[in-house]
Residue frames as qw, qx, qy, qz and C-alpha x, y, z in Angstrom:
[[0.452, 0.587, 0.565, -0.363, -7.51, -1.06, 76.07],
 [0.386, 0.253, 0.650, 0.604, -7.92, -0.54, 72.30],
 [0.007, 0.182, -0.082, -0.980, -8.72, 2.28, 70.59],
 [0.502, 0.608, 0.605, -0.112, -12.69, 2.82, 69.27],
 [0.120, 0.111, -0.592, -0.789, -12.59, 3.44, 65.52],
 [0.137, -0.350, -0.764, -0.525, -16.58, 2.62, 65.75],
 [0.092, -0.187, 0.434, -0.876, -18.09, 4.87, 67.67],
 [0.053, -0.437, -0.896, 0.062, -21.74, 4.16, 69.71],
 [0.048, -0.186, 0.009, -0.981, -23.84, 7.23, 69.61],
 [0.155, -0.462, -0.771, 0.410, -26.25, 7.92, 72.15],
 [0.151, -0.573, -0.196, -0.781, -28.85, 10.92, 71.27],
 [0.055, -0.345, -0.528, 0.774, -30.07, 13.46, 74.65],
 [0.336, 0.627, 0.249, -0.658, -32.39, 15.82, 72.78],
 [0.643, 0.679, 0.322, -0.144, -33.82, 15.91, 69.22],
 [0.670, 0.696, -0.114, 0.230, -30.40, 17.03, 68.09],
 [0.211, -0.864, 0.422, -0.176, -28.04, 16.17, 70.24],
 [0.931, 0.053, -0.359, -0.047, -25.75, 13.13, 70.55],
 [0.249, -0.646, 0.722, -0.006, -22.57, 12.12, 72.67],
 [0.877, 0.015, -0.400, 0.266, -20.16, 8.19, 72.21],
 [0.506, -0.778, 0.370, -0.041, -17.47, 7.57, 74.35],
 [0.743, 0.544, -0.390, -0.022, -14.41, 7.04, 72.98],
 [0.905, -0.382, 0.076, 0.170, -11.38, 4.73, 74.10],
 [0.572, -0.132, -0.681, 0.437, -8.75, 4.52, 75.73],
 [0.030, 0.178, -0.308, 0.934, -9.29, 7.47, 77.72],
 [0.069, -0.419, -0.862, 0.278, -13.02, 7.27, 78.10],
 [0.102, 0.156, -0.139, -0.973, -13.63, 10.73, 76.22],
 [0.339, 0.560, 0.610, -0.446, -16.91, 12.25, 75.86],
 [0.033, -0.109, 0.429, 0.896, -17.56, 13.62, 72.18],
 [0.319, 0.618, 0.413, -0.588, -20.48, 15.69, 71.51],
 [0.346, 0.252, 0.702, 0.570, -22.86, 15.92, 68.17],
 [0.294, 0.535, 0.380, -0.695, -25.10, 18.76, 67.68],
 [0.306, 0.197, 0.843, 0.396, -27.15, 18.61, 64.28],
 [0.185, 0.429, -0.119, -0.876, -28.55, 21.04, 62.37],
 [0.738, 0.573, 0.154, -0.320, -30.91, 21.71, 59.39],
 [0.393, 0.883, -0.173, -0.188, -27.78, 22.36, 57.03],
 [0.339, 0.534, -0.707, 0.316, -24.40, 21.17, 59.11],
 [0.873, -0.339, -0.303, 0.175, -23.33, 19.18, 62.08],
 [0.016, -0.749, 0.518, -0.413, -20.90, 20.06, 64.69],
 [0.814, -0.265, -0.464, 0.228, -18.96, 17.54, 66.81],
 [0.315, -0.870, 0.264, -0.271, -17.70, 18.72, 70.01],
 [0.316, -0.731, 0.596, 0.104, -14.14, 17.39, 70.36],
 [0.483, 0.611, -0.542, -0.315, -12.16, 15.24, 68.05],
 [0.952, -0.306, -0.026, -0.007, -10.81, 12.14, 69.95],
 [0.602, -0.675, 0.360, 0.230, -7.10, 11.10, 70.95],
 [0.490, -0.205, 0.640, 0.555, -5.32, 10.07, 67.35],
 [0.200, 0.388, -0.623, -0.650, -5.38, 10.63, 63.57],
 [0.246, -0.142, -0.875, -0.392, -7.30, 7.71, 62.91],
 [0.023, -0.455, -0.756, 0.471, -9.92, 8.16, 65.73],
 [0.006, 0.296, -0.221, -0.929, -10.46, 11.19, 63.99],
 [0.412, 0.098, -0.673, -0.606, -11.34, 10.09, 60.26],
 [0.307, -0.281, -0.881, -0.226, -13.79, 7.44, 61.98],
 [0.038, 0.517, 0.648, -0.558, -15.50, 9.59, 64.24],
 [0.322, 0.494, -0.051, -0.806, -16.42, 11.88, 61.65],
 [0.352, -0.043, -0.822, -0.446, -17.45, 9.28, 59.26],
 [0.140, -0.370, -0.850, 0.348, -19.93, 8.02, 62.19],
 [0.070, 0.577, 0.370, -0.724, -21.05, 11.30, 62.75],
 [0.152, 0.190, -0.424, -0.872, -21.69, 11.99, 59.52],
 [0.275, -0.255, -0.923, -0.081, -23.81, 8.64, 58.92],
 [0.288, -0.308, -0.746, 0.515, -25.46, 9.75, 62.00],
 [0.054, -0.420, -0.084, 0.902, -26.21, 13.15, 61.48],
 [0.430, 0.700, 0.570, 0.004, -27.56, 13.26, 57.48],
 [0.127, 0.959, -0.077, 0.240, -25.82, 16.44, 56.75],
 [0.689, 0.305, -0.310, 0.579, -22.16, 17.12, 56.76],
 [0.651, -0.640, -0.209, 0.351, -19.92, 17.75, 59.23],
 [0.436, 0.774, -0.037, 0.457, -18.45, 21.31, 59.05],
 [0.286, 0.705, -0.498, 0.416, -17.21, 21.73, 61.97],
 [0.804, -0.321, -0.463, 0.190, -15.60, 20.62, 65.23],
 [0.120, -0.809, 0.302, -0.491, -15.03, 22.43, 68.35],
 [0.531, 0.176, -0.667, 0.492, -11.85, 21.51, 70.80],
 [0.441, -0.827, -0.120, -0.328, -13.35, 22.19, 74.50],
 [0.389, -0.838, 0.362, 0.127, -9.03, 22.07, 75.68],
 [0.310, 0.688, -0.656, 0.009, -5.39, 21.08, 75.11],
 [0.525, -0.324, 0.781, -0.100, -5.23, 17.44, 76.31],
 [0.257, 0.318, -0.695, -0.591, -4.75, 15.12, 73.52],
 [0.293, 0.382, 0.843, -0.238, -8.03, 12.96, 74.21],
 [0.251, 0.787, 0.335, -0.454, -10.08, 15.80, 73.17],
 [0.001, 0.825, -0.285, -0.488, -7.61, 17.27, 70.81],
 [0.177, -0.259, 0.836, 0.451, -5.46, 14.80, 68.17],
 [0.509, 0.356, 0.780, 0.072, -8.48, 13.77, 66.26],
 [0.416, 0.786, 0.364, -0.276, -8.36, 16.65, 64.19],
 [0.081, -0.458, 0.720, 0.516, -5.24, 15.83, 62.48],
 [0.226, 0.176, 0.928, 0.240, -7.45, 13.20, 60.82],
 [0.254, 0.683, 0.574, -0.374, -10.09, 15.81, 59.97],
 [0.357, -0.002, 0.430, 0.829, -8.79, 17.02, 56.81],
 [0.118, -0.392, -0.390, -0.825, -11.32, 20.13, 55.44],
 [0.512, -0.546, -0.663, 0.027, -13.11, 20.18, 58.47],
 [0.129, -0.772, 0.228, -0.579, -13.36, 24.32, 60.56],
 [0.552, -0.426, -0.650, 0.304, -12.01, 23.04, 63.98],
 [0.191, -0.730, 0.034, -0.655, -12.13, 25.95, 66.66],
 [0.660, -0.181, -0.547, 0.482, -10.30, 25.98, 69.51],
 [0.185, -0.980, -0.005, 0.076, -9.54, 28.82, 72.40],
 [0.180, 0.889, -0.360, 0.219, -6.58, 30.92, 71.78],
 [0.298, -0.715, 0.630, -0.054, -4.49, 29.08, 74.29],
 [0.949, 0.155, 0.250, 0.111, -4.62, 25.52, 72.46],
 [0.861, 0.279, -0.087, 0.417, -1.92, 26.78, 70.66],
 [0.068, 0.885, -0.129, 0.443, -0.62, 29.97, 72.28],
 [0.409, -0.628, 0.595, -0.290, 0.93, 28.45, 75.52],
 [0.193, 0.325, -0.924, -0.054, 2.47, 24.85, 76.11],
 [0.740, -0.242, -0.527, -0.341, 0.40, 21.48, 76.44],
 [0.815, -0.506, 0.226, -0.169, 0.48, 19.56, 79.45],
 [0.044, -0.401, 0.888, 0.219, 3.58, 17.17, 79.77],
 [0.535, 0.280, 0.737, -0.303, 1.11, 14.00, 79.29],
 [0.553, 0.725, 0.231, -0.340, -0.17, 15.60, 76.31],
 [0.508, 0.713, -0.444, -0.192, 3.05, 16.26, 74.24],
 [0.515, -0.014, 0.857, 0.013, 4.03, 12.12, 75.41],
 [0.659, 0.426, 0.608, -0.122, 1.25, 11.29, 73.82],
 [0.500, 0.771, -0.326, -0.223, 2.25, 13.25, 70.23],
 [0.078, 0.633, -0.744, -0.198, 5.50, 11.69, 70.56],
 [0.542, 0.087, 0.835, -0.033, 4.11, 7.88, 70.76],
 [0.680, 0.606, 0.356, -0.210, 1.79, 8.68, 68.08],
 [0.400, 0.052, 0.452, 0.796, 5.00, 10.10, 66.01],
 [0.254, 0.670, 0.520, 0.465, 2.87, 13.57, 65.38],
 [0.006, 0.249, -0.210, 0.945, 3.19, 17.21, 66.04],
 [0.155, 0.507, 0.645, -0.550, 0.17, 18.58, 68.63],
 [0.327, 0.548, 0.672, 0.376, -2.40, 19.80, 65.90],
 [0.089, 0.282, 0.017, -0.955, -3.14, 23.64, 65.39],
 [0.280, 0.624, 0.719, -0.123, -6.95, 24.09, 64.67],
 [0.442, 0.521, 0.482, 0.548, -8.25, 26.27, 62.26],
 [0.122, -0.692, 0.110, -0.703, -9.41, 29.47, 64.13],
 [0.474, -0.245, -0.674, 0.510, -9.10, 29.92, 67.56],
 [0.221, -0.771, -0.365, -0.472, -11.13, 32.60, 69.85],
 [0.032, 0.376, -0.482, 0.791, -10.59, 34.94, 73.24],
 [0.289, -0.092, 0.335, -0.892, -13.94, 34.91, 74.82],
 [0.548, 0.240, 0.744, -0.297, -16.65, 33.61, 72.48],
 [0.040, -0.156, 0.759, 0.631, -17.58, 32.42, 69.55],
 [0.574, 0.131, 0.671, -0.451, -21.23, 31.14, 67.93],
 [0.028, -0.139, 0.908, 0.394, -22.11, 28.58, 65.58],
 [0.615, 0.300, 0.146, -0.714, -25.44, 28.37, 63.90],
 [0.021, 0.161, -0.812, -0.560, -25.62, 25.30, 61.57],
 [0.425, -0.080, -0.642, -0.633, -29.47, 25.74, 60.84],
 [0.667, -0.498, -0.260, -0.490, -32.28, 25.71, 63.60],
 [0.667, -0.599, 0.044, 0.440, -29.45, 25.41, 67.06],
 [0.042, -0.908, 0.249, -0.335, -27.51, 27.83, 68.38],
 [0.913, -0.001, -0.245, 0.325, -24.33, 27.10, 69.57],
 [0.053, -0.944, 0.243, -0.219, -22.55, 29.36, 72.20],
 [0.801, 0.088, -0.318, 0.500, -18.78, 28.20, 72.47],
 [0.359, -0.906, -0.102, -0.200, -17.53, 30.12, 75.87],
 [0.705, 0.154, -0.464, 0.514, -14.42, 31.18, 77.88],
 [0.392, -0.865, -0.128, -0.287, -14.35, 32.26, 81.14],
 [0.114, -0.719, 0.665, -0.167, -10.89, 31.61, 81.93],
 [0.539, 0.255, -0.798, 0.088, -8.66, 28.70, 83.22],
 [0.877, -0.244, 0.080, -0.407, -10.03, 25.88, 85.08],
 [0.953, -0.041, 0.278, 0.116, -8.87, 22.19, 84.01],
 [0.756, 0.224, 0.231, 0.571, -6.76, 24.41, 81.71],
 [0.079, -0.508, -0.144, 0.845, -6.20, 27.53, 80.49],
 [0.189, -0.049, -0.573, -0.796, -7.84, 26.66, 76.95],
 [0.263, 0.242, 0.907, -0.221, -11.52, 25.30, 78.41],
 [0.284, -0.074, -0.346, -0.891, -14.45, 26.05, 76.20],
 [0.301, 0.304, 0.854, -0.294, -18.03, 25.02, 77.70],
 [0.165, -0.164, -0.636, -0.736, -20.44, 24.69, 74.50],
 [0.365, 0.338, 0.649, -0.575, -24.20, 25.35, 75.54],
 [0.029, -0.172, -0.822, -0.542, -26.88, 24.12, 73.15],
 [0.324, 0.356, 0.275, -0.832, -29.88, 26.26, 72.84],
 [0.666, -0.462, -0.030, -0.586, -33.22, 25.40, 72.14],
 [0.814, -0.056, -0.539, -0.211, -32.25, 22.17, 73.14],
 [0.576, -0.691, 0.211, -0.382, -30.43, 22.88, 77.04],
 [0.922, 0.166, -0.184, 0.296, -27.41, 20.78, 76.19],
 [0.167, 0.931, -0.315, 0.082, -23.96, 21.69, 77.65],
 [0.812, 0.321, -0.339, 0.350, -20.43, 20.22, 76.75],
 [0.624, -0.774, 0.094, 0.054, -18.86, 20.43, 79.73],
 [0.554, 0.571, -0.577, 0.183, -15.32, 18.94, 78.62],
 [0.606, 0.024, -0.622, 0.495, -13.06, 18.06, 81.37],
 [0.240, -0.364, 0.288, -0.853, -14.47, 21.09, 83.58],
 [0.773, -0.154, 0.211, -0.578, -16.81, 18.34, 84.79],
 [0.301, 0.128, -0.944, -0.043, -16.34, 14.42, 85.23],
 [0.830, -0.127, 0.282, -0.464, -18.88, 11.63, 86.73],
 [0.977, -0.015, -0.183, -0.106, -17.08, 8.72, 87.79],
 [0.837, 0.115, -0.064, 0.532, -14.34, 9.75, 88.64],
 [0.178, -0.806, -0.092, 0.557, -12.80, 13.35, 90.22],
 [0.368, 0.927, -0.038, 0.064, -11.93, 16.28, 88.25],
 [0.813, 0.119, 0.001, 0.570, -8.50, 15.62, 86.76],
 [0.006, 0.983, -0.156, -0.097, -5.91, 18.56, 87.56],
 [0.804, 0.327, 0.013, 0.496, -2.37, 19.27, 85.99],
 [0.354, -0.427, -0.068, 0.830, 0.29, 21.70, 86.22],
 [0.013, -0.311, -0.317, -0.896, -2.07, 24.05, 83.35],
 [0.343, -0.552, -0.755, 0.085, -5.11, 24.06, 86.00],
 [0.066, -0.435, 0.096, -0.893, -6.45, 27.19, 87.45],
 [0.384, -0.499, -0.775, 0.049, -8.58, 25.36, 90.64],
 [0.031, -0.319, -0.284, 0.904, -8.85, 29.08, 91.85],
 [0.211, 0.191, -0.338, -0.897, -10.87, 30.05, 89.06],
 [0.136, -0.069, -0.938, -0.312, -12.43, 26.96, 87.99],
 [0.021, -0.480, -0.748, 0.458, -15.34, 27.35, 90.19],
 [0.337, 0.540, 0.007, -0.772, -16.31, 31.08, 88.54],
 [0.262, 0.178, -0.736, -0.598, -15.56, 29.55, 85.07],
 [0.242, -0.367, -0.833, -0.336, -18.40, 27.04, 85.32],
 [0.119, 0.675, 0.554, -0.473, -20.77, 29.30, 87.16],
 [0.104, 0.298, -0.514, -0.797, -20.36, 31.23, 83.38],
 [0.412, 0.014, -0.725, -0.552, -23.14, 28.32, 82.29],
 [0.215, -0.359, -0.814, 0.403, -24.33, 27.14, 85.76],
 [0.300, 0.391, 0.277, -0.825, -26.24, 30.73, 86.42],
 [0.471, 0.255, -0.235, -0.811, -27.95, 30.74, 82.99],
 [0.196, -0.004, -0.980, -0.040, -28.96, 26.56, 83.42],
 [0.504, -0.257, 0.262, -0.782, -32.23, 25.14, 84.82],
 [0.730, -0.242, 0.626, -0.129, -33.56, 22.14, 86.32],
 [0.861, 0.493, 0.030, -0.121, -34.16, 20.92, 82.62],
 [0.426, 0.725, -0.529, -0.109, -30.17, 21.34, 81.51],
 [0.967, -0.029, 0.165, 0.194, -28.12, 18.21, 80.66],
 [0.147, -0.775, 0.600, 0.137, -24.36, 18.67, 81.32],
 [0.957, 0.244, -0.100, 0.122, -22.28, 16.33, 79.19],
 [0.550, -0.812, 0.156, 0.121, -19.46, 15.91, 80.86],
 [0.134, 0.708, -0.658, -0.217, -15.55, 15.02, 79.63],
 [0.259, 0.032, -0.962, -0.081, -15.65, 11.61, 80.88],
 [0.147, 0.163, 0.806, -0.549, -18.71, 9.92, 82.24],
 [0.105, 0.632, 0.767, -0.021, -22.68, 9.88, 82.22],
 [0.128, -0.469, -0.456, -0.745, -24.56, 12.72, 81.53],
 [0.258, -0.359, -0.671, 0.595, -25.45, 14.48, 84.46],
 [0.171, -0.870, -0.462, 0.018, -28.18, 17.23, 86.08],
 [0.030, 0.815, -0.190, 0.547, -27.72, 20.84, 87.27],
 [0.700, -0.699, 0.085, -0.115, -28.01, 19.86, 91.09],
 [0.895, -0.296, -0.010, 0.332, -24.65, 17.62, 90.28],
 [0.422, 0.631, -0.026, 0.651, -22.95, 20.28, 88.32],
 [0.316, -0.816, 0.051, -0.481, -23.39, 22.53, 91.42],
 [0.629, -0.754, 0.157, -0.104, -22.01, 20.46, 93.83],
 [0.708, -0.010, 0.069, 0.703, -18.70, 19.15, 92.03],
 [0.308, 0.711, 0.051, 0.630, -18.41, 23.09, 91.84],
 [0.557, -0.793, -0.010, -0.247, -18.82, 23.34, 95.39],
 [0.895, -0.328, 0.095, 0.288, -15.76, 20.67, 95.75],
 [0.568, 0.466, 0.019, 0.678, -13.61, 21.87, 93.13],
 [0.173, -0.851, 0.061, -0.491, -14.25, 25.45, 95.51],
 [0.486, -0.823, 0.237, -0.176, -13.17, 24.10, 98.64],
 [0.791, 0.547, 0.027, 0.271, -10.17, 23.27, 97.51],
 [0.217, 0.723, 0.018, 0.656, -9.30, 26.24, 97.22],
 [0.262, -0.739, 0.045, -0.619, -10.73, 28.00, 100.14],
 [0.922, -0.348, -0.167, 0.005, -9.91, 24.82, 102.63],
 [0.746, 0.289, -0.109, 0.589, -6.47, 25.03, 101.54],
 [0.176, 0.604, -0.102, 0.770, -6.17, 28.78, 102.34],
 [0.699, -0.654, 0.007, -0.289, -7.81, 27.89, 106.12],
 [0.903, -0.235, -0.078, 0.352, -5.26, 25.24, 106.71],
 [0.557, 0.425, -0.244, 0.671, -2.36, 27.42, 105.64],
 [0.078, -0.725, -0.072, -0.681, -3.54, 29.95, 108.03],
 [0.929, -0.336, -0.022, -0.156, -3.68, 27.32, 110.72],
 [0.209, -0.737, 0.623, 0.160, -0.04, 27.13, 110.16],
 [0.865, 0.009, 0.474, -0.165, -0.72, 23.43, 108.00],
 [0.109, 0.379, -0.732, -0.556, 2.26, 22.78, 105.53],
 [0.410, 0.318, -0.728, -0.449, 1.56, 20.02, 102.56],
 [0.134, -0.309, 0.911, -0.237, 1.72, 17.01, 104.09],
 [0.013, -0.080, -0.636, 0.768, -0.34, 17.33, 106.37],
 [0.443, 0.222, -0.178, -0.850, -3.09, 18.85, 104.33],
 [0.639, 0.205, -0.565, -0.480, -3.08, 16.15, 101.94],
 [0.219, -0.035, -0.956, 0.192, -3.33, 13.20, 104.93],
 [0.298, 0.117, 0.462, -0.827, -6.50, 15.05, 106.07],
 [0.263, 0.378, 0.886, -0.050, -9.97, 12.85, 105.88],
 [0.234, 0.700, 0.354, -0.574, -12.00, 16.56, 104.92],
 [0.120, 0.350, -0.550, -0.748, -11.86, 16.03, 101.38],
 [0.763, 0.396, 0.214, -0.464, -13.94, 15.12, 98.99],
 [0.701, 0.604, -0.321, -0.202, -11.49, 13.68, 96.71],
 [0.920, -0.079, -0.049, 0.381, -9.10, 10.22, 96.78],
 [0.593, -0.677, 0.250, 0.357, -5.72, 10.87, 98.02],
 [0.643, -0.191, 0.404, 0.623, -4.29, 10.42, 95.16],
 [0.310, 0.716, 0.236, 0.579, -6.04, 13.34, 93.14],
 [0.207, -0.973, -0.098, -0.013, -5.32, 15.47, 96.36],
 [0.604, -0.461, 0.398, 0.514, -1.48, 14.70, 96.23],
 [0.578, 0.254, 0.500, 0.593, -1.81, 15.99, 92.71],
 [0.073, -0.882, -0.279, -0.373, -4.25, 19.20, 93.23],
 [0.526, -0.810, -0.117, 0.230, -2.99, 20.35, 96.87],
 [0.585, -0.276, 0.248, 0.721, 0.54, 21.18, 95.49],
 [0.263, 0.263, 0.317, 0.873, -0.60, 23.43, 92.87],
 [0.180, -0.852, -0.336, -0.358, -3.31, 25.35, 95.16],
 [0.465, -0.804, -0.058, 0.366, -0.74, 25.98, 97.77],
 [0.436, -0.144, 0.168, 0.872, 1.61, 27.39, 95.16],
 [0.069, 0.768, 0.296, 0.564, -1.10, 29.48, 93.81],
 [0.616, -0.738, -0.274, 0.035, -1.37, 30.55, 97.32],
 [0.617, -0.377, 0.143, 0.675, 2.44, 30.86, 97.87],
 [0.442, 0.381, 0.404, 0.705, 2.41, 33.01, 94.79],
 [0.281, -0.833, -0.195, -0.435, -0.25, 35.60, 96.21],
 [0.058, 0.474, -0.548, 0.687, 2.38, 35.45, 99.61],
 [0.761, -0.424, 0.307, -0.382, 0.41, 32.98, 101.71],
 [0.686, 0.208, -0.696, 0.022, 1.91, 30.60, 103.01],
 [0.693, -0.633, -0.337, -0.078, 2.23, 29.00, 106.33],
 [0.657, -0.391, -0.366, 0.531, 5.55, 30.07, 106.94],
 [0.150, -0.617, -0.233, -0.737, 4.05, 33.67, 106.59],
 [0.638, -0.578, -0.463, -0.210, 1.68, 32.58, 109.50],
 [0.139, -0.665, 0.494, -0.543, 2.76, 34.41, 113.27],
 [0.334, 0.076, -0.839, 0.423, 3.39, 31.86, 116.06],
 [0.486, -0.668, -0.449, -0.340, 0.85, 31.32, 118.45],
 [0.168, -0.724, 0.381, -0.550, 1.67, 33.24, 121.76],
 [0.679, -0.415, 0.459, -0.394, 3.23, 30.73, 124.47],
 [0.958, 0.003, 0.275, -0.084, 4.49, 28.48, 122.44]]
């Protein structure tokens, strides 16, 4: 699939926009001020870059000052080598800890270092560019360990990144926290209401009700995982089991890194006592 160097921009609220770029299928987010713009992630290359921010400029009326990374996967992330003068803002671990493997591939095809944004933050950050408020958030690792979920006030807008998908399951790697993930987006779920529009990483635009219940999956995960072990259920075994919510082939990618979290905390199954009589 070819790359989009013309983006399509779709407005949600009075100053909000998202496109969807190729190949990946990345969500990128506009928020528009009196004064500035903000785009909410960059796309996947150097040139995707320089033409999403032309677009968004066009679009907008008022310059783009800055762009905020919402993780370290190079969808979201390489387009701000092509953003020359342009504040990106990332969390602290975009550059402080290693990419995904996937991610530094993808540098090496393109022939480019992984970018280093301009500032990076711990916690939180906010951005004001003239009548919206912009709270950029960390609540720990989730899909990573760098997520940022942007909420857009008046307007009831939140960039989900990758912490959310629709069409498709939440993607996990070896940076994933799927323990956590579940608190981290109750961080923007509690303070939501029927009205808020989640913009996910990839996909549609979605409601609170769905936000809630891919949090519910992404949870039992977790907690399923930690029944079965107890049950004495190695790997396999787990991952041949119908009681998922998610295709075999994202559980043969997730299940291995929730039973080593597990193994890590000392559960495991061969922990687990024998059942008497047997």
């Amino acid at each position: 699939m070819s790359e989009t160097l013309e983006p399509r921009w779709r407005q949600l609220t009075a100053r909000t926009w998202y496109c969807t770029l190729e190949p990946a299928g990345v969500n990128v987010g506009l928020v528009v001020g009196d004064d500035a713009a903000v785009l909410v992630d960059a796309g996947g290359s150097p040139a995707q870059g320089r033409a999403l921010l032309d677009s968004a400029a066009e679009v907008a009326g008022v310059p783009v000052r800055h762009v905020v990374v919402t993780h370290n996967h190079w969808d979201h992330w390489f387009g701000i080598a092509g953003m020359p003068g342009i504040v990106s803002v990332a969390h602290e671990n975009v550059v402080a800890t290693p990419a995904s493997a996937e991610t530094l591939e993808r540098a090496a095809e393109l022939g480019i270092e992984p970018p280093r944004p301009s500032e990076t933050f711990a916690i939180a950050r906010a951005l004001s560019p003239g009548g919206v408020r912009m709270e950029l958030l960390h609540f720990g690792g989730g899909h990573t360990n760098s997520d940022v979920l942007v909420a857009v006030s008046p307007d009831d807008v939140v960039f989900a990144g990758d912490m959310l998908e629709q069409g498709q399951d939440p993607q996990f790697d070896e940076t994933s926290n799927i323990r956590n993930w579940p608190t981290a987006l109750d961080g923007v779920l509690g303070a939501s209401t029927e009205a808020t529009v989640f913009v996910p990483g990839h996909g549609e635009p979605v409601d609170r009700t769905f936000a809630f219940i891919q949090r519910a999956e992404i949870g039992m995960l977790h907690g399923n995982t930690e029944l079965l072990i107890q049950q004495g259920v190695r790997l396999p075994d787990a991952i041949a089991s119908d009681d998922w919510p998610f295709t075999r082939e994202t559980l043969e990618v997730a299940l291995p890194l929730v039973y080593a979290e597990l193994e890590a905390q000392g559960i495991s199954p061969r922990t687990q006592l024998p059942i008497l009589g047997l």
